[in-house]
Phi, psi and omega in degrees: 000129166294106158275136202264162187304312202268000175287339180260347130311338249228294192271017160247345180284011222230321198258005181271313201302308206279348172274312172293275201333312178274348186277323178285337195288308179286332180301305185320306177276006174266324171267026172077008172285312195279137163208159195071186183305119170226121185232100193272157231259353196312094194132335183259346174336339169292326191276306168330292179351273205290336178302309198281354170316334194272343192252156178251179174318321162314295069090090166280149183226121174216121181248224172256181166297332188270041222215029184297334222249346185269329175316281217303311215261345162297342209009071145327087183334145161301314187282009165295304167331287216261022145260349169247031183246308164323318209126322186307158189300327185299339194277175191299008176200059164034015169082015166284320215267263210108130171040283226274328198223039168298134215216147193200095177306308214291304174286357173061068194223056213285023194112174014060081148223143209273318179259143175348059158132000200301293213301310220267345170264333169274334182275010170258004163283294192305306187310313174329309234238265229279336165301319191314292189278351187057028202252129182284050220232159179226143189238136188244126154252112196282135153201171175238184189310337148341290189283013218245321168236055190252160186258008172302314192297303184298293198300331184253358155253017171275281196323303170326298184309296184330311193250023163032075186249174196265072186258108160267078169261124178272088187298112178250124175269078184269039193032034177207101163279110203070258200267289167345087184303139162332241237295026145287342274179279194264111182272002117283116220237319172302086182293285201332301196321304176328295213300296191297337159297338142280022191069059163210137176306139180226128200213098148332107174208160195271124243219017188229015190239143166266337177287318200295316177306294167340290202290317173314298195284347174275332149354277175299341154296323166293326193279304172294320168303345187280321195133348182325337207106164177292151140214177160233161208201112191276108147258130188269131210231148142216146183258112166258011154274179187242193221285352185213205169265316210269344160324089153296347137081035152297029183245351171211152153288170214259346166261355178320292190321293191305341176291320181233027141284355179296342202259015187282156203278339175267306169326313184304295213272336166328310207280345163293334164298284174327328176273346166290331203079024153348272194239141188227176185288321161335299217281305153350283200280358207260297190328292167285355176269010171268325181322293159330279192323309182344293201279342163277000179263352147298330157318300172314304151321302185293332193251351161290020181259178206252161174242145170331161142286159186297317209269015192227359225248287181321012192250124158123356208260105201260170186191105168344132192238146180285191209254000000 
């Protein structure tokens, strides 16, 4: 692909917001600002990056617990994100959901969801519904390879296929669910194949390139907007943190990790801007110090934010009344 600058600016800003971001995020949660559960997104920032590029406003988006980066790239406000990382009422889901469940109507940004494979029987609803309605809309849903051996993954691309709703699922594979190495998990390890035995295209990309993730999903969206039917789309992925805050992450080496930060989507596409003449250290530094500006003024936000009143925790919460 011939790249264009300010579109190769765009995807490099897209994948700096969401790594300082996450990175101000683990500062956070070491110093007690951040509580509960944070499962940081780090490494994998190309495919948030290059996927929502494929999508419009119309357009549902449902990802995982692991959805800081789809939030940001969706364009979710940083300090909403991260007043509802706090807790606070300001944040995109009013400081109930917290890390794992940020939501955002206004962007049509449906999670966040906490449980395993939870996203994928709603995005073959929402895809329904839009079929339903004749409405030209596309539902993209993020999980990860995790979820491939769940049974939500079989019952919701059997369906999908079956009634050929306008679904786009997107695996990102960084081969470790939670602890679990893929092939300890799969005794077919080829997810395209899984996809493809329900009858729907199914395509392999390297989830660590943000143009090559970007030219797939955009494809693959058009093709499905056309009417084409579900497809899937594998990104081979890494996480270079471990699977939680709460991880001691023994389960891989410590040169594994250093193996495939050489492979990182930004450090890469970086010296590739550079070697076009893209991009010089001017253009480098001017990126990050906006970036930087982003994320303290979401912190700021977040910690000027309001807490519920205690006399509000019962409000949204239904319960059955006897007769």
């Amino acid at each position: 692909m011939t790249l264009d600058r300010a579109l190769a600016l765009d995807l490099l800003k897209q994948m700096l917001r969401i790594r300082r971001f996450e990175e101000k995020c683990a500062e956070l949660y070491g110093a007690g600002r951040i509580r509960g559960f944070l499962h940081l997104y780090i490494g994998e920032e190309a495919v948030a990056a290059g996927a929502m590029r494929a999508f419009g406003p119309e357009d549902a988006i449902l990802a995982t617990y692991r959805e800081h980066g789809h939030a940001l790239a969706r364009g979710i406000p940083a300090s909403a994100v991260m007043a509802e990382m706090y807790g606070k009422a300001e944040g995109c889901s009013r400081g109930r959901g917290g890390s794992m469940h940020l939501f955002d109507a206004s962007t049509r940004f449906y999670g966040g969801n906490a449980i395993v494979g939870g996203g994928l029987p709603l995005a073959a609803g929402f895809a329904l519904a839009d079929k339903m309605m004749r409405r030209p809309r596309v539902t993209a849903c993020f999980f990860g390879e995790g979820a491939v051996a769940e049974g939500e993954f079989h019952e919701s691309l059997n369906l999908a296929s079956l009634w050929k709703v306008p679904a786009l699922f997107l695996c990102e594979n960084n081969l470790y669910a939670m602890g679990t190495a893929l092939e300890r998990s799969e005794a077919d390890t080829d997810l395209c194949e899984k996809a493809r035995s329900y009858r729907m295209e199914a395509r392999s990309v390297d989830g660590m390139d943000v143009v090559a993730v970007m030219e797939a999903t955009q494809s693959a969206a058009a093709e499905v907007r056309a009417g084409g039917g579900p497809q899937f789309i594998e990104f081979r992925t890494y996480r270079f943190r471990a699977h939680s805050m709460f991880d001691p992450e023994l389960y891989r080496t410590k040169a594994e990790v250093e193996r495939w930060k050489q492979h990182c989507p930004i450090l890469t596409f970086t010296a590739r801007l550079r070697s076009r003449g893209l991009l010089d250290d001017a253009g480098l530094a001017k990126i990050e110090d906006e970036v930087a500006a982003e994320i303290a003024e979401a912190v700021a936000y977040a910690e000027a934010g309001t807490w519920e009143p205690v006399e509000n925790l019962a409000r949204d919460v239904y319960t059955a009344r006897a007769a």
